[in-house]
One Martini backbone bead per residue (centre of mass of N, CA, C, O) as a GRO file, in nm:
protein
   95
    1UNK     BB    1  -0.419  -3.591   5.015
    2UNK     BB    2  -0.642  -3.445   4.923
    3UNK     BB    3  -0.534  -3.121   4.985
    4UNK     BB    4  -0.347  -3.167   4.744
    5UNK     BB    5  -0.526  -3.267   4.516
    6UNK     BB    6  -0.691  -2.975   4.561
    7UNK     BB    7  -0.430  -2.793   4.493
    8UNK     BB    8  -0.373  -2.867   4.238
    9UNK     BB    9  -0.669  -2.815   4.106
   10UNK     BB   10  -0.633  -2.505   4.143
   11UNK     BB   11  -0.409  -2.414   3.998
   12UNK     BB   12  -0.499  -2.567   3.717
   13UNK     BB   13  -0.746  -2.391   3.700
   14UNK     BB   14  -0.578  -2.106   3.745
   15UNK     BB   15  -0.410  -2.164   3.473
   16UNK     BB   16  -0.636  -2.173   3.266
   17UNK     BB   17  -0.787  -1.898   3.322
   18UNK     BB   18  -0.557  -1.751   3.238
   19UNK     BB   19  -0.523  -1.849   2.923
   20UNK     BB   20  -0.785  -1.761   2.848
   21UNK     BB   21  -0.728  -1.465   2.905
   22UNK     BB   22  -0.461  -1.514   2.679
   23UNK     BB   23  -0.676  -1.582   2.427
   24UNK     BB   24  -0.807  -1.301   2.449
   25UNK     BB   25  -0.641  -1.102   2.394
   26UNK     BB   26  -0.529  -1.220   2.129
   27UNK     BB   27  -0.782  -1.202   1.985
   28UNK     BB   28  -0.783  -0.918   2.002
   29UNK     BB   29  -0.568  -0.797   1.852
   30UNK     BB   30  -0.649  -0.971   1.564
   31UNK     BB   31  -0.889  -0.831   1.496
   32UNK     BB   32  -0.769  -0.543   1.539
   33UNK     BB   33  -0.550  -0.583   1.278
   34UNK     BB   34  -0.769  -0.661   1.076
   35UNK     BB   35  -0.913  -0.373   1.076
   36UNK     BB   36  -0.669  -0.209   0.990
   37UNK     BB   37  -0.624  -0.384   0.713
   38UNK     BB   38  -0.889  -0.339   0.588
   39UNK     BB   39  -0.854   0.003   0.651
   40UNK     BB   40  -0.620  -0.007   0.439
   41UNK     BB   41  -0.692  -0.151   0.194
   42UNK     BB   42  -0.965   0.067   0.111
   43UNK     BB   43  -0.743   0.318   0.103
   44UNK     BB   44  -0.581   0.171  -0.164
   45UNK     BB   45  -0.802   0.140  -0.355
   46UNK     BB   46  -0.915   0.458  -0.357
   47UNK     BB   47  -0.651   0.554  -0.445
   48UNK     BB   48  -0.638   0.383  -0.718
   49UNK     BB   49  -0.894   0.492  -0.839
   50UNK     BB   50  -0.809   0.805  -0.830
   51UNK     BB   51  -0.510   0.762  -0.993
   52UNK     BB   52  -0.710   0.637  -1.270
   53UNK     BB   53  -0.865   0.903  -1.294
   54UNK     BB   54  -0.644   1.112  -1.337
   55UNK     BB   55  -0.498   0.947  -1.571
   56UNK     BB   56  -0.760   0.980  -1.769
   57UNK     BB   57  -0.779   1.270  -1.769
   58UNK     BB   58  -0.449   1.320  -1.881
   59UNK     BB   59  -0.512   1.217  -2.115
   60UNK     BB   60  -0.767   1.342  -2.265
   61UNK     BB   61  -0.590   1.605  -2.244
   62UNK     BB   62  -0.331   1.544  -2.434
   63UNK     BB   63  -0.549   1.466  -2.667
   64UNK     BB   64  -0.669   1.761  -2.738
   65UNK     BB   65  -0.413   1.901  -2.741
   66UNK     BB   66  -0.292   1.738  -3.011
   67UNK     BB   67  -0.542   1.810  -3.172
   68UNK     BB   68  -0.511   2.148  -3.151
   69UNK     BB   69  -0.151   2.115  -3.158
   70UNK     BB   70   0.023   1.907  -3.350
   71UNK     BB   71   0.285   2.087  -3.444
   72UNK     BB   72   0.376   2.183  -3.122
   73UNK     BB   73   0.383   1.843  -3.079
   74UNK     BB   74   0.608   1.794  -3.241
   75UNK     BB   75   0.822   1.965  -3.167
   76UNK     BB   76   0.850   1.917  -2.864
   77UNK     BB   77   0.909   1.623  -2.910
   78UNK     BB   78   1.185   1.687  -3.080
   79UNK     BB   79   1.322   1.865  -2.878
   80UNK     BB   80   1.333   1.669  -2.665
   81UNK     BB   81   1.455   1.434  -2.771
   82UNK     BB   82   1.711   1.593  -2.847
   83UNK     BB   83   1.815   1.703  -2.597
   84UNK     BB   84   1.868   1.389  -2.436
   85UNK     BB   85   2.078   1.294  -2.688
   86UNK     BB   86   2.274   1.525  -2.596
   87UNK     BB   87   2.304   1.455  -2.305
   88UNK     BB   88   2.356   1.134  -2.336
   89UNK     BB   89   2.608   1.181  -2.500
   90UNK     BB   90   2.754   1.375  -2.301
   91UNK     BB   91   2.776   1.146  -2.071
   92UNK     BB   92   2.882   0.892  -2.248
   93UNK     BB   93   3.133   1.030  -2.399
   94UNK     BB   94   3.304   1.125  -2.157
   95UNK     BB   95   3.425   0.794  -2.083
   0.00000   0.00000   0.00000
């Protein structure tokens, strides 16, 4: 009886270490997903800096532009939505 008894707790004793073996893997992957998570996120980040960088230069450059060929800059966009509209006008005119 006793032999059943300390078989029993054998058993459970080496099932409780396995759990823990797996409540360890389980932990390293989580915190491995984790840093994956967060050195992606701070990529995310440096990228969205660098492309609100991008796009302030790319206004100030437009502002420069149009204040040194204000009248260039009223053609070419009168020019473009002239296009657009006649463009736009004969694709949906044809229906």
């Amino acid at each position: 009886m006793a032999q059943i008894a300390f078989a029993k707790t054998m058993r459970a004793g080496e099932k409780f270490a396995e759990s823990l073996c797996d409540v360890e893997r389980a932990k390293a992957a989580l915190v491995a997903a984790l840093d994956e998570g967060r050195t992606a996120a701070r990529r995310a980040v440096t990228r969205g800096r660098h492309a609100v960088e991008d796009l302030q230069e790319l206004r100030e450059e437009a502002e420069r532009g149009i204040r040194k060929h204000p009248l260039t800059t009223v053609a070419a966009t009168f020019g473009v939505g002239l296009g657009v509209g006649l463009l736009l006008g004969w694709v949906f005119g044809r229906r």
